[in-house]
mmJSON file of the N, C-alpha and C atoms, coordinates in Angstrom:
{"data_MODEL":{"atom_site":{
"group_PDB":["ATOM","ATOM","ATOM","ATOM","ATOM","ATOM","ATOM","ATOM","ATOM","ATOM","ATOM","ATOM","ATOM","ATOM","ATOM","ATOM","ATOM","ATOM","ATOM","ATOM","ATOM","ATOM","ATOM","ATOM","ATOM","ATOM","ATOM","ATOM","ATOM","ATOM","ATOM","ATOM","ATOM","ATOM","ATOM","ATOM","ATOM","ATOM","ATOM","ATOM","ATOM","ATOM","ATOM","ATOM","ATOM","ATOM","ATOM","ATOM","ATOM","ATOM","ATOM","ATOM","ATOM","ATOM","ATOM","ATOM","ATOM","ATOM","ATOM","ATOM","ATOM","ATOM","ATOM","ATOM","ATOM","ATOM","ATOM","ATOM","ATOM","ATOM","ATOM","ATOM","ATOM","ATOM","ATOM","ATOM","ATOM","ATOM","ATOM","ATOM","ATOM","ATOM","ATOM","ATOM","ATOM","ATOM","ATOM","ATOM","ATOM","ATOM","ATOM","ATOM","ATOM","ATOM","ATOM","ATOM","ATOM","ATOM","ATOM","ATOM","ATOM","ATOM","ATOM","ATOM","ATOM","ATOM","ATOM","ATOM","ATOM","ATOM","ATOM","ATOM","ATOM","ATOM","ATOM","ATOM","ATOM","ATOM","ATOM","ATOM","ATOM","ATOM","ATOM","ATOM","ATOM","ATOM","ATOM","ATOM","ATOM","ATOM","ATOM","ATOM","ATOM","ATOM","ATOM","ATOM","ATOM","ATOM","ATOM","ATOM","ATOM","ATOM","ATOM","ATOM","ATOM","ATOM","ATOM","ATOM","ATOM","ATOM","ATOM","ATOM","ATOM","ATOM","ATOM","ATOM","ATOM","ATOM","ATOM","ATOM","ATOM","ATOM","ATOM","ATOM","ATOM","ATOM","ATOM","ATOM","ATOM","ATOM","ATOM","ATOM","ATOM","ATOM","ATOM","ATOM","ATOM","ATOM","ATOM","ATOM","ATOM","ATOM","ATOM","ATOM","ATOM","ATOM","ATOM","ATOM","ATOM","ATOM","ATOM","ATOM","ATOM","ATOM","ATOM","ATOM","ATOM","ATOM","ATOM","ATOM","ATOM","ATOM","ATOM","ATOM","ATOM","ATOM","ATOM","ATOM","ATOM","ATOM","ATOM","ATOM","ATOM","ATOM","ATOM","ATOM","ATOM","ATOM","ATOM","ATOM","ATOM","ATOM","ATOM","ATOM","ATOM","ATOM","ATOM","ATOM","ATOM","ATOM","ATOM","ATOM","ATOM","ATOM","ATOM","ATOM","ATOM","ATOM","ATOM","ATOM"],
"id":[1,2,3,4,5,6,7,8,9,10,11,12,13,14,15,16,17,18,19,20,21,22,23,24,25,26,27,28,29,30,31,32,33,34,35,36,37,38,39,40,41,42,43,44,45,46,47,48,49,50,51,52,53,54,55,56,57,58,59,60,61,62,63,64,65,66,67,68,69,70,71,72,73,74,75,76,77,78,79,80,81,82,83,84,85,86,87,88,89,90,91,92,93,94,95,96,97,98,99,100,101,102,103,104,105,106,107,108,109,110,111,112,113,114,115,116,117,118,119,120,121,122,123,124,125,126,127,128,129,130,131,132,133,134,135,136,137,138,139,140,141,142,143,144,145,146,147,148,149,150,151,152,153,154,155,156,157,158,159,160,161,162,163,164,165,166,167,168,169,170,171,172,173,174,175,176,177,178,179,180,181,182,183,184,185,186,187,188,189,190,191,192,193,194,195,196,197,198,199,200,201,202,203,204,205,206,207,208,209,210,211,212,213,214,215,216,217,218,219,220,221,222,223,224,225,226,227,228,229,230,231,232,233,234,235,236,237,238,239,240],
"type_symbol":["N","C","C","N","C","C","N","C","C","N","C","C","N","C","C","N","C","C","N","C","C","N","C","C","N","C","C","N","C","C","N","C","C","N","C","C","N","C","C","N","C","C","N","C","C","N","C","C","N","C","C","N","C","C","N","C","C","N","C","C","N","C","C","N","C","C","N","C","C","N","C","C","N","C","C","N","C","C","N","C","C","N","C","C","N","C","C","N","C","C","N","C","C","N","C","C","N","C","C","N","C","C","N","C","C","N","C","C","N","C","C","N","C","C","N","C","C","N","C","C","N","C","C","N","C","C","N","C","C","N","C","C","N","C","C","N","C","C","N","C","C","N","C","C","N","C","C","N","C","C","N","C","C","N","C","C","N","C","C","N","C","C","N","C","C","N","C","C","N","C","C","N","C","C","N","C","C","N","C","C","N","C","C","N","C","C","N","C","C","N","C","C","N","C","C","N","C","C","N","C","C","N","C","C","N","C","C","N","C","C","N","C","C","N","C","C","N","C","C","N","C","C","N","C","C","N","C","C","N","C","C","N","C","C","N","C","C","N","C","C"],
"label_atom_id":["N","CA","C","N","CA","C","N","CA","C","N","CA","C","N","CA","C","N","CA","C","N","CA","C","N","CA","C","N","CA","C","N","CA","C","N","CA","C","N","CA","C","N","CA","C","N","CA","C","N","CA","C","N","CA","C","N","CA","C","N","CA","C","N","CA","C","N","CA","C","N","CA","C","N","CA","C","N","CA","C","N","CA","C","N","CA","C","N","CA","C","N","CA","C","N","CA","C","N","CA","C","N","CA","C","N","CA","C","N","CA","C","N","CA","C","N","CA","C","N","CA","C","N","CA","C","N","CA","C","N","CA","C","N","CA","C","N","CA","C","N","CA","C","N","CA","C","N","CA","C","N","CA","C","N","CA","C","N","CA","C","N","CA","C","N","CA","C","N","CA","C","N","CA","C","N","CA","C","N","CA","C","N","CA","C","N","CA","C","N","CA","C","N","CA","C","N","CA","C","N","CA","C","N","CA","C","N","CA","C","N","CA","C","N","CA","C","N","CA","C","N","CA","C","N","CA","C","N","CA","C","N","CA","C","N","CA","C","N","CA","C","N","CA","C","N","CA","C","N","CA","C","N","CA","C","N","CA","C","N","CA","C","N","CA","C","N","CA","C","N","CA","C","N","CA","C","N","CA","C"],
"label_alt_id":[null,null,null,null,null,null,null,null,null,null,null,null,null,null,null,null,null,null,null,null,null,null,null,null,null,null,null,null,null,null,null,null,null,null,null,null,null,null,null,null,null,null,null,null,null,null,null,null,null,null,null,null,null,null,null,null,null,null,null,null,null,null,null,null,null,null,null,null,null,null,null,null,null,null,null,null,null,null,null,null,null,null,null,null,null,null,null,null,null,null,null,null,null,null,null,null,null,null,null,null,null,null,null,null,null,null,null,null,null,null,null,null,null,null,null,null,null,null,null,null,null,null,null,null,null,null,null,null,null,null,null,null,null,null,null,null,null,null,null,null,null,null,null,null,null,null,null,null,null,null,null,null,null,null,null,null,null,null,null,null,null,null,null,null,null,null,null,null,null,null,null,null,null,null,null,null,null,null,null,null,null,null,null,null,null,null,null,null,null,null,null,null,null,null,null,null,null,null,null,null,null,null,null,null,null,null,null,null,null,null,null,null,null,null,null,null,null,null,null,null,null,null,null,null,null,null,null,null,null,null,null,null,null,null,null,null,null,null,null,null],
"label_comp_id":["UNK","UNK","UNK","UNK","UNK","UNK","UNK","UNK","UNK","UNK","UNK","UNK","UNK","UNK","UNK","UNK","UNK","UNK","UNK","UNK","UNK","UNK","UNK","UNK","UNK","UNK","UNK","UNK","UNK","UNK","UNK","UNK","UNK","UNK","UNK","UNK","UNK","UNK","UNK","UNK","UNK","UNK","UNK","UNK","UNK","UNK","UNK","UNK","UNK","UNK","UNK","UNK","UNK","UNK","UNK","UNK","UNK","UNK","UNK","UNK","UNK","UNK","UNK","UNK","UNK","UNK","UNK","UNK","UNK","UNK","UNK","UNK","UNK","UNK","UNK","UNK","UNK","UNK","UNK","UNK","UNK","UNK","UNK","UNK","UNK","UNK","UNK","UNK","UNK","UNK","UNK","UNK","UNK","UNK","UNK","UNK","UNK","UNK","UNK","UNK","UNK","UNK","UNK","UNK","UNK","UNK","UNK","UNK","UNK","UNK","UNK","UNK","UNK","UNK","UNK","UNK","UNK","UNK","UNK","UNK","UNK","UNK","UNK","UNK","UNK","UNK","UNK","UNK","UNK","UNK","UNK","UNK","UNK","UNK","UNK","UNK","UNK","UNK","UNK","UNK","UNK","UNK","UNK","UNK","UNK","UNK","UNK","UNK","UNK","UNK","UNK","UNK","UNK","UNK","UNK","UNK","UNK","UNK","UNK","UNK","UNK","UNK","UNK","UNK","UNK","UNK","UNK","UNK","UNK","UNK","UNK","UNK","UNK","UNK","UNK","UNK","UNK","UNK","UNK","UNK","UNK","UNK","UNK","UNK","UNK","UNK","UNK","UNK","UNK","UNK","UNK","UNK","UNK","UNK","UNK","UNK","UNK","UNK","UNK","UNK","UNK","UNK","UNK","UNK","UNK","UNK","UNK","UNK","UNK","UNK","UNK","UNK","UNK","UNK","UNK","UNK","UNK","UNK","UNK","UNK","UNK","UNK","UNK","UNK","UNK","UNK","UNK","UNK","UNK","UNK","UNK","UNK","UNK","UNK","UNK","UNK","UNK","UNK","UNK","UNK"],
"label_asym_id":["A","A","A","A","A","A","A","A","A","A","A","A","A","A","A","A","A","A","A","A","A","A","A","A","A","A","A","A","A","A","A","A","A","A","A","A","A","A","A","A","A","A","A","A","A","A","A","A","A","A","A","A","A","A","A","A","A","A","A","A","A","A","A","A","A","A","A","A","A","A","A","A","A","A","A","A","A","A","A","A","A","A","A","A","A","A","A","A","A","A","A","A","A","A","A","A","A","A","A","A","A","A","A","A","A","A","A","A","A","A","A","A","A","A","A","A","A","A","A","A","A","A","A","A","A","A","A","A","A","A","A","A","A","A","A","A","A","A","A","A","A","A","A","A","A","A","A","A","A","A","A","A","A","A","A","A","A","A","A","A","A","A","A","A","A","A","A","A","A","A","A","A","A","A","A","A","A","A","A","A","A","A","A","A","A","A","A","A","A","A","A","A","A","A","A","A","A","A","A","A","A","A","A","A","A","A","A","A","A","A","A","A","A","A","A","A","A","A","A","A","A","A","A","A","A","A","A","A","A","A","A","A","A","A","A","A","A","A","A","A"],
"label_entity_id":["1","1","1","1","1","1","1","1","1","1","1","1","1","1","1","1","1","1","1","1","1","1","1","1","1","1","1","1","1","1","1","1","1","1","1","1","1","1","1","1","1","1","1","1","1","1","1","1","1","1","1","1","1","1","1","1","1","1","1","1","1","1","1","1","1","1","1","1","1","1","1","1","1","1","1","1","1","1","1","1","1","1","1","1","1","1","1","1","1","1","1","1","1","1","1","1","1","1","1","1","1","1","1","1","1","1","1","1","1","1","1","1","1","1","1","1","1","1","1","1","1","1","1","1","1","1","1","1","1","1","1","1","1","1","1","1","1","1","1","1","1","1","1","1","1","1","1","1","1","1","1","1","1","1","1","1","1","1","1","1","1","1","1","1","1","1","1","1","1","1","1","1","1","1","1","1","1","1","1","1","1","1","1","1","1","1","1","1","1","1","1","1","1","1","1","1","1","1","1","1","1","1","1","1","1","1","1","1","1","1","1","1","1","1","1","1","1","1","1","1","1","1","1","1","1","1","1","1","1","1","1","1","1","1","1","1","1","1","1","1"],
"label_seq_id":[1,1,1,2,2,2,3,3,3,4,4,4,5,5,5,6,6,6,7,7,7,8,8,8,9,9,9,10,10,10,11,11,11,12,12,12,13,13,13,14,14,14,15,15,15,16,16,16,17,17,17,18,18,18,19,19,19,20,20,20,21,21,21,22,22,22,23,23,23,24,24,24,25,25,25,26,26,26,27,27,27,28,28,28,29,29,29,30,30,30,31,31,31,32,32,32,33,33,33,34,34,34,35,35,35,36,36,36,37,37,37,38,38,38,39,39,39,40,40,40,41,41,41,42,42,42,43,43,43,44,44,44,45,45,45,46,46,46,47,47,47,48,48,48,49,49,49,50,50,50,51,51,51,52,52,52,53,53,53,54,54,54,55,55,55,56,56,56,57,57,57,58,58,58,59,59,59,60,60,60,61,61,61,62,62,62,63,63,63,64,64,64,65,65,65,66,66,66,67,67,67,68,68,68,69,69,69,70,70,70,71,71,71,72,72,72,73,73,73,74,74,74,75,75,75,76,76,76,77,77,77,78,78,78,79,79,79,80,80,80],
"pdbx_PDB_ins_code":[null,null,null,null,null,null,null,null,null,null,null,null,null,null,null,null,null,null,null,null,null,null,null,null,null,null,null,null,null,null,null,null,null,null,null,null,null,null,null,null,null,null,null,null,null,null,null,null,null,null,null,null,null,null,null,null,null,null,null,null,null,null,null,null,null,null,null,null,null,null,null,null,null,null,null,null,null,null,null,null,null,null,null,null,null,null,null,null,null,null,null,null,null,null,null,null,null,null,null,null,null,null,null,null,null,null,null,null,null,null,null,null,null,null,null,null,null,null,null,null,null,null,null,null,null,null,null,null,null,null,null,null,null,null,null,null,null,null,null,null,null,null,null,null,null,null,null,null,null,null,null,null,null,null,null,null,null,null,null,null,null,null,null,null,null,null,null,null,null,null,null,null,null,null,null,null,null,null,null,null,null,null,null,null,null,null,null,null,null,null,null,null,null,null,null,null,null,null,null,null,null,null,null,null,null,null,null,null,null,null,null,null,null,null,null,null,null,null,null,null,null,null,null,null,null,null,null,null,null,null,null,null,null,null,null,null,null,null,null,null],
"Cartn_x":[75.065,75.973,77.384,78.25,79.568,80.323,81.138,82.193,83.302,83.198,84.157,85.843,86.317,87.365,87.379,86.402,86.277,86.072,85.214,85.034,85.871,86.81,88.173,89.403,89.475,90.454,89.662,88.315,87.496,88.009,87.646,88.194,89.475,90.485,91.676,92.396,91.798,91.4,90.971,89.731,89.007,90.14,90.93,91.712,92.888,93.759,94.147,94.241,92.739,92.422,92.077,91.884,91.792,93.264,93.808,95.208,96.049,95.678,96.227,95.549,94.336,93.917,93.983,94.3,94.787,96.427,97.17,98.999,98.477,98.099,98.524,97.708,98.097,98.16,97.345,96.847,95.168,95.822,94.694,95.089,95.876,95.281,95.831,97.281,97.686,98.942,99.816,99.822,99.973,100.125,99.46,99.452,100.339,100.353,101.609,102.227,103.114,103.967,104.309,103.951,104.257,104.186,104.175,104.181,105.624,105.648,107.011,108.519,107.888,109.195,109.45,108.356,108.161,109.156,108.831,109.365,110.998,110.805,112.463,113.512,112.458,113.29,113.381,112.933,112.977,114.042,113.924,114.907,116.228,116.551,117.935,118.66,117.429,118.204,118.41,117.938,118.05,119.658,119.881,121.1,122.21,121.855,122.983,123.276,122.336,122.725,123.468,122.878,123.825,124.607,125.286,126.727,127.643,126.742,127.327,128.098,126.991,127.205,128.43,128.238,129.387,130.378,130.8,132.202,132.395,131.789,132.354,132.785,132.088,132.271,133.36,133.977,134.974,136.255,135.947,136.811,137.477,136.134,136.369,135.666,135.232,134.373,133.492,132.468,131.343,131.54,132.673,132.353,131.466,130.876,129.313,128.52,128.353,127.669,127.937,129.174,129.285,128.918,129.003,128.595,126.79,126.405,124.83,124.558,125.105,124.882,125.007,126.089,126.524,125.05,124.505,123.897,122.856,121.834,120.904,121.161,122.231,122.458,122.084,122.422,122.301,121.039,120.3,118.871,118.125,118.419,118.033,118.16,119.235,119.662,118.733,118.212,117.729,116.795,115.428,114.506,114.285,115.499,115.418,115.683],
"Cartn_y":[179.744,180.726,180.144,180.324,180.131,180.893,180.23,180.348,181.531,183.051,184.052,183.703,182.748,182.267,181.338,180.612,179.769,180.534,181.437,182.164,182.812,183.475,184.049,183.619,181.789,181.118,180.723,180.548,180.268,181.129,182.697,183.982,183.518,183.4,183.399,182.529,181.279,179.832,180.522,181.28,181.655,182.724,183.707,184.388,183.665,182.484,182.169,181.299,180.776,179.825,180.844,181.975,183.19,183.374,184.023,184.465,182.726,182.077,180.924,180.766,180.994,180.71,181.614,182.96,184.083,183.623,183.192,183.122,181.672,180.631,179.755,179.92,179.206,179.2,177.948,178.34,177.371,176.316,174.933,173.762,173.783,175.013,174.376,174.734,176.116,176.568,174.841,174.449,173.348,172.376,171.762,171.245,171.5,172.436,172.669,173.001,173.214,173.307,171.959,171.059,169.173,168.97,169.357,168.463,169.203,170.65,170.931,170.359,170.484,169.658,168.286,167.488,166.354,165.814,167.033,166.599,166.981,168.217,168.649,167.375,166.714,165.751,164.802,164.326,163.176,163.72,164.89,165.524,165.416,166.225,166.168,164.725,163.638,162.241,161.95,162.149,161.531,161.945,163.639,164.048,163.126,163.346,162.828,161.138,160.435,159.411,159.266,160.24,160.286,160.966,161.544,162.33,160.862,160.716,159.072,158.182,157.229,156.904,157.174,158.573,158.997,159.076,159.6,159.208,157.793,157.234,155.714,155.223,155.576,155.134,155.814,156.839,157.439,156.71,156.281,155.614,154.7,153.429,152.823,150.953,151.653,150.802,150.155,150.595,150.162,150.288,149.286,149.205,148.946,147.893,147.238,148.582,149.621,150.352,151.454,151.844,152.122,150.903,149.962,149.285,149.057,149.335,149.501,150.707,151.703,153.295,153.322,152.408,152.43,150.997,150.09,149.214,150.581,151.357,152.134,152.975,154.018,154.759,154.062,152.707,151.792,151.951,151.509,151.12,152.198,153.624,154.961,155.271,154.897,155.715,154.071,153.032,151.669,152.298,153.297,153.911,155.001,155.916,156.826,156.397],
"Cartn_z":[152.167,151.616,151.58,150.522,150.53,151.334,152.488,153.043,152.566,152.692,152.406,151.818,152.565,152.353,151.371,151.316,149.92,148.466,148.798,147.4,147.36,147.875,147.567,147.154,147.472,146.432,145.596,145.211,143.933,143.129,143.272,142.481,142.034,143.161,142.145,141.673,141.668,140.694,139.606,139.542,138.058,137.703,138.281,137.403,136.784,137.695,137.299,135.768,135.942,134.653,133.813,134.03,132.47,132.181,133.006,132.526,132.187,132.41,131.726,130.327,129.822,128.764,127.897,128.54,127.605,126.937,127.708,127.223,126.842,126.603,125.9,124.69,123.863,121.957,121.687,120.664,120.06,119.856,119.904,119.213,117.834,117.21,115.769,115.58,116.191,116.856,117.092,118.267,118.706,118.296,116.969,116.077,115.126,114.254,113.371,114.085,115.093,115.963,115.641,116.59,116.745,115.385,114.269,112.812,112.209,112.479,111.972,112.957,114.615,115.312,115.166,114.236,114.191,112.739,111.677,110.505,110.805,111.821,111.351,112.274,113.397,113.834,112.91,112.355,110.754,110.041,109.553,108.225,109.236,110.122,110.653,111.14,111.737,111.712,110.544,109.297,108.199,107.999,107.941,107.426,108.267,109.631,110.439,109.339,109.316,109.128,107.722,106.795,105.631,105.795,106.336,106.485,107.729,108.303,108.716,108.06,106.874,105.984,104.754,104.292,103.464,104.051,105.306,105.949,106.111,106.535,106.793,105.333,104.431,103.088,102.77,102.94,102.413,103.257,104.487,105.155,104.567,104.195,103.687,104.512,105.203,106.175,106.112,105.137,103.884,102.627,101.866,100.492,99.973,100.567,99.716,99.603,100.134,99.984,98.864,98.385,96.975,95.807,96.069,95.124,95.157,96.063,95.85,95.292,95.741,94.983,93.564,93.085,91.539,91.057,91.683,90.794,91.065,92.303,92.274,90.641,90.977,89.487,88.529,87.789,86.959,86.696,87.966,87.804,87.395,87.848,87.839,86.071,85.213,84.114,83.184,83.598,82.728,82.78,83.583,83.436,82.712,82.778,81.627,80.989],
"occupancy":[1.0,1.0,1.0,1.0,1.0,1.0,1.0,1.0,1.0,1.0,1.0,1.0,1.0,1.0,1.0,1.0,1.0,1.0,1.0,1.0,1.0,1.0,1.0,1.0,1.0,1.0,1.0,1.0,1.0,1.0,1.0,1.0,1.0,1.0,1.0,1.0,1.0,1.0,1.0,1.0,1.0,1.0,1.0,1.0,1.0,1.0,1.0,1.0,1.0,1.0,1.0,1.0,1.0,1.0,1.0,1.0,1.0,1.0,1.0,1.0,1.0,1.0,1.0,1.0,1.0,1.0,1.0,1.0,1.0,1.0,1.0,1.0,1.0,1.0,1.0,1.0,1.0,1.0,1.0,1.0,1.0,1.0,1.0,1.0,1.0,1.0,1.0,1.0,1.0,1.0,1.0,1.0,1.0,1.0,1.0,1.0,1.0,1.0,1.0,1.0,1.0,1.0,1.0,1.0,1.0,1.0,1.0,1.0,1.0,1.0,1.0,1.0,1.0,1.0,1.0,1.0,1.0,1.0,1.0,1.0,1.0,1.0,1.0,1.0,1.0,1.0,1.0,1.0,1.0,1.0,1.0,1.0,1.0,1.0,1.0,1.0,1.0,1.0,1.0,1.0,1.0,1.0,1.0,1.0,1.0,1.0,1.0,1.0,1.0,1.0,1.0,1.0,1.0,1.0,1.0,1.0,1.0,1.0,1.0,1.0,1.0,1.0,1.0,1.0,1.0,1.0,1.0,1.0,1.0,1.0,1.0,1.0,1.0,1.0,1.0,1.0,1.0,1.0,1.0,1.0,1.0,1.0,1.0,1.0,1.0,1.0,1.0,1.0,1.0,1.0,1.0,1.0,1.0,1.0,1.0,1.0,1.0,1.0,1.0,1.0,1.0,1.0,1.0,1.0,1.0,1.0,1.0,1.0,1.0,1.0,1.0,1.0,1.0,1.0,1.0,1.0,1.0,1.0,1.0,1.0,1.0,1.0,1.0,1.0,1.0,1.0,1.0,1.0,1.0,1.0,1.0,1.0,1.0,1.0,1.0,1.0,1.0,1.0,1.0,1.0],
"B_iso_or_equiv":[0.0,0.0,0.0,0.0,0.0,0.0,0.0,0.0,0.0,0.0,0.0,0.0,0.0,0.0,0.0,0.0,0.0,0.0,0.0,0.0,0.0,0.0,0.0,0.0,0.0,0.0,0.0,0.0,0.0,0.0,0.0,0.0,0.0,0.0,0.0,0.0,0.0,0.0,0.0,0.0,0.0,0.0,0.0,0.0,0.0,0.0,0.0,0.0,0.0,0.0,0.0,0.0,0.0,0.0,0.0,0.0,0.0,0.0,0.0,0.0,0.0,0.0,0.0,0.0,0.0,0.0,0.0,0.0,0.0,0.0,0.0,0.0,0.0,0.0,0.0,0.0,0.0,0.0,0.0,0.0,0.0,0.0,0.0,0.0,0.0,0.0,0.0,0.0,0.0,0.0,0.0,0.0,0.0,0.0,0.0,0.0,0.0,0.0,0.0,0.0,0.0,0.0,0.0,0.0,0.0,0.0,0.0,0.0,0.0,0.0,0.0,0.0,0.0,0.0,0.0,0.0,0.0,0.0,0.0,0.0,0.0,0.0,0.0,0.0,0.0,0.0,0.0,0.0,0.0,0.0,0.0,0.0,0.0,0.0,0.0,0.0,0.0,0.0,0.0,0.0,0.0,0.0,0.0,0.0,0.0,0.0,0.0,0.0,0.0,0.0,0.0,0.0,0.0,0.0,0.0,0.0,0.0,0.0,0.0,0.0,0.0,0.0,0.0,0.0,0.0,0.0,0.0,0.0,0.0,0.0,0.0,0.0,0.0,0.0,0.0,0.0,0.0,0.0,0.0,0.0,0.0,0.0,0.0,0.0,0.0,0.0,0.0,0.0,0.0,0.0,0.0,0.0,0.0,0.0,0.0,0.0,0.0,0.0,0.0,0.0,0.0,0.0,0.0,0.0,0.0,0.0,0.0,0.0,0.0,0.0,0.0,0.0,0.0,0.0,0.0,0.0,0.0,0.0,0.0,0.0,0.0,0.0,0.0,0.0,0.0,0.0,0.0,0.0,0.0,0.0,0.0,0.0,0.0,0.0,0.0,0.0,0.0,0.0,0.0,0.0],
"pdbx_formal_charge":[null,null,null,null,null,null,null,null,null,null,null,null,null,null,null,null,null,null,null,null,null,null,null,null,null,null,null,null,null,null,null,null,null,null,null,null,null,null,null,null,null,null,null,null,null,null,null,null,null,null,null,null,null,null,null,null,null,null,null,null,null,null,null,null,null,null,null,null,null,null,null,null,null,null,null,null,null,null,null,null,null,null,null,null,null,null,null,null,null,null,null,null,null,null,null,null,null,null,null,null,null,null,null,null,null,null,null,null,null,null,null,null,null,null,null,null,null,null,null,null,null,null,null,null,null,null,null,null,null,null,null,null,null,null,null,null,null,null,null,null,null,null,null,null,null,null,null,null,null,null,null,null,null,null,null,null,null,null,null,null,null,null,null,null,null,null,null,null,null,null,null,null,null,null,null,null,null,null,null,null,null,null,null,null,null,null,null,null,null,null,null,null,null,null,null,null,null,null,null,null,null,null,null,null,null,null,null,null,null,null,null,null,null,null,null,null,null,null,null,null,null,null,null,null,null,null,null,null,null,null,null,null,null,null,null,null,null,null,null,null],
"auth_seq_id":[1,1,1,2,2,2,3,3,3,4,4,4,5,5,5,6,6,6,7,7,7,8,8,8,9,9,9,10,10,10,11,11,11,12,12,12,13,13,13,14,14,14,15,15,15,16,16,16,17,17,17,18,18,18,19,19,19,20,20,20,21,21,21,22,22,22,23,23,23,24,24,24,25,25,25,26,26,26,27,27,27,28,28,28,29,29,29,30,30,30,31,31,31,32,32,32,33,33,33,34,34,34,35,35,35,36,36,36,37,37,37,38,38,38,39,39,39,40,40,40,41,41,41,42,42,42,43,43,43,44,44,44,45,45,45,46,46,46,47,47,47,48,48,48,49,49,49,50,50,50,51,51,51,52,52,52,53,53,53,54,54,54,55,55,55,56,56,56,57,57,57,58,58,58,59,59,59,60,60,60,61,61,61,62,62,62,63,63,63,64,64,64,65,65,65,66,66,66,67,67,67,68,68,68,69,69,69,70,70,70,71,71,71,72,72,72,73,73,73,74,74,74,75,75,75,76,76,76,77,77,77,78,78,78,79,79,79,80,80,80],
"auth_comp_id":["UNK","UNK","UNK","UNK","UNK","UNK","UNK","UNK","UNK","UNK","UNK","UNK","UNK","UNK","UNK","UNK","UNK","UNK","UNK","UNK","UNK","UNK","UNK","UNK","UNK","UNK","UNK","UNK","UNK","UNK","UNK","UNK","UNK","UNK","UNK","UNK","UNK","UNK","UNK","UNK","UNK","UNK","UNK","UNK","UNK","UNK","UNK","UNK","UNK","UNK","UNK","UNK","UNK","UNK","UNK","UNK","UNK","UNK","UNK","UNK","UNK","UNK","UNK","UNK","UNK","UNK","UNK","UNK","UNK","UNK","UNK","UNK","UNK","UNK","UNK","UNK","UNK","UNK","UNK","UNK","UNK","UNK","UNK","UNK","UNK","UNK","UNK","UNK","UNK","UNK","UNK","UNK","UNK","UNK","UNK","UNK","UNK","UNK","UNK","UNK","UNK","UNK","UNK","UNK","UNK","UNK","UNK","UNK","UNK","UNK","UNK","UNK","UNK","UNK","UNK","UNK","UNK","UNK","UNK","UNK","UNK","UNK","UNK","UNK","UNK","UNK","UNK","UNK","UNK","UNK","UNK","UNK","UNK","UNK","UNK","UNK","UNK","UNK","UNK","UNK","UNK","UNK","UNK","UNK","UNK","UNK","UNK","UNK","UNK","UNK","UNK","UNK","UNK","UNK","UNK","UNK","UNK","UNK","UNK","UNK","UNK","UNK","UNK","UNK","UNK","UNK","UNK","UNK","UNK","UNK","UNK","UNK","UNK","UNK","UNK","UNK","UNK","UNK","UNK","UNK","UNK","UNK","UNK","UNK","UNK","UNK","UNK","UNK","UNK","UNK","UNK","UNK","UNK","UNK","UNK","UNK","UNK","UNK","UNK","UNK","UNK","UNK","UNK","UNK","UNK","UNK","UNK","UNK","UNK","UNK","UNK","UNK","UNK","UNK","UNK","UNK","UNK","UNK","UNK","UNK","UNK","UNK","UNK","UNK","UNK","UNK","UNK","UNK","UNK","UNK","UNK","UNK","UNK","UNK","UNK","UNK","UNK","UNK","UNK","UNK"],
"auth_asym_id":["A","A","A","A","A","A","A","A","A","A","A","A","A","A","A","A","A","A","A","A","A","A","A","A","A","A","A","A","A","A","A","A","A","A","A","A","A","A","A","A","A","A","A","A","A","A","A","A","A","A","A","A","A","A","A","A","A","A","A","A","A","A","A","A","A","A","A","A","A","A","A","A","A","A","A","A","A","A","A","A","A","A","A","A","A","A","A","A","A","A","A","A","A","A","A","A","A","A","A","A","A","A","A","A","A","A","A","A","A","A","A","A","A","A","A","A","A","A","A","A","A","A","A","A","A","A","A","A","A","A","A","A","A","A","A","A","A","A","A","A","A","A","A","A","A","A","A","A","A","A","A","A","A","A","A","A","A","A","A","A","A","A","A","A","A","A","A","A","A","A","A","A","A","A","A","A","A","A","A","A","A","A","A","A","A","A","A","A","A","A","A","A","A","A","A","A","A","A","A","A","A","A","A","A","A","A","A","A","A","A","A","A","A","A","A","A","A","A","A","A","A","A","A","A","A","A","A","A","A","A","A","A","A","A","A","A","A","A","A","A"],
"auth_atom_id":["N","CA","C","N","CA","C","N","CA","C","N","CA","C","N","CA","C","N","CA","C","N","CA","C","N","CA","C","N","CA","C","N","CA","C","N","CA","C","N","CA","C","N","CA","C","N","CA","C","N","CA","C","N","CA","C","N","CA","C","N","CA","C","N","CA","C","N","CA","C","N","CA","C","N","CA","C","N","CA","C","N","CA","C","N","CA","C","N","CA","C","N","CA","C","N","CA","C","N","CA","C","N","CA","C","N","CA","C","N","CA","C","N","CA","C","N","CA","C","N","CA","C","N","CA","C","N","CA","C","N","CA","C","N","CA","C","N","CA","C","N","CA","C","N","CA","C","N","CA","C","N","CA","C","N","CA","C","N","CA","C","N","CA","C","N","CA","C","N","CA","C","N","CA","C","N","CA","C","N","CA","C","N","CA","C","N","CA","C","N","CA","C","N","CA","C","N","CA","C","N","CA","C","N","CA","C","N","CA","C","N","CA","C","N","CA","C","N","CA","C","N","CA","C","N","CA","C","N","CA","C","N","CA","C","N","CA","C","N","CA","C","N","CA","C","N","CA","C","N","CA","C","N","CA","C","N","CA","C","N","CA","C","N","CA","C","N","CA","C","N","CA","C","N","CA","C","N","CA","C"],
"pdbx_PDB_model_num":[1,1,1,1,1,1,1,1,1,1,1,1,1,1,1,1,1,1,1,1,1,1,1,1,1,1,1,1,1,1,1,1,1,1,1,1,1,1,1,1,1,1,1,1,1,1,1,1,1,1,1,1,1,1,1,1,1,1,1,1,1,1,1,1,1,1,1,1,1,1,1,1,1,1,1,1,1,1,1,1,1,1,1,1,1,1,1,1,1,1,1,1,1,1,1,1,1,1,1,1,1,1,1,1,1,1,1,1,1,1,1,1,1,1,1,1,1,1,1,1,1,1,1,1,1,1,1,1,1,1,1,1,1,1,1,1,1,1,1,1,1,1,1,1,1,1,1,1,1,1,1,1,1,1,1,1,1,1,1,1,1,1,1,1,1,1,1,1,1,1,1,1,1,1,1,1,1,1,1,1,1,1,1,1,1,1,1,1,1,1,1,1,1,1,1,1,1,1,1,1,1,1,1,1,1,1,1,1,1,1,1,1,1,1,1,1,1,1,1,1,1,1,1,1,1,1,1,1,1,1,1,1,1,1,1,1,1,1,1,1]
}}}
């Protein structure tokens, strides 16, 4: 026979692991979760780095880099 005291933290081991599996949220939950914190971390470094970029350029710190923007345009308007 099991030990009284043993099956009584067994019990509330097993409630605990219900009421834990009741409050947490499905894999797939979880999943698009990590793909939208994943993209919005991509999209917002991206901005940072172009709002980076355009200030320094407005500075004046990276010229070469207006002059790549103007051959890109170039290349952009030889396709249309």
């Amino acid at each position: 026979m099991i030990d009284p005291e043993l099956k009584s933290h067994l019990e509330k081991i097993e409630d605990e692991l219900l009421h834990t599996r009741r409050i947490s949220t499905g894999i797939w939950h979880t999943l698009w979760r990590g793909c939208f914190y994943g993209a919005g971390y991509i999209i917002g470094a991206v901005i940072i780095i172009v709002i980076a970029g355009w200030i320094l350029n407005i500075i004046g710190v990276i010229p070469a880099f207006s002059l790549e923007v103007s051959d890109f345009q170039k290349a952009l308007e030889n396709i249309r």
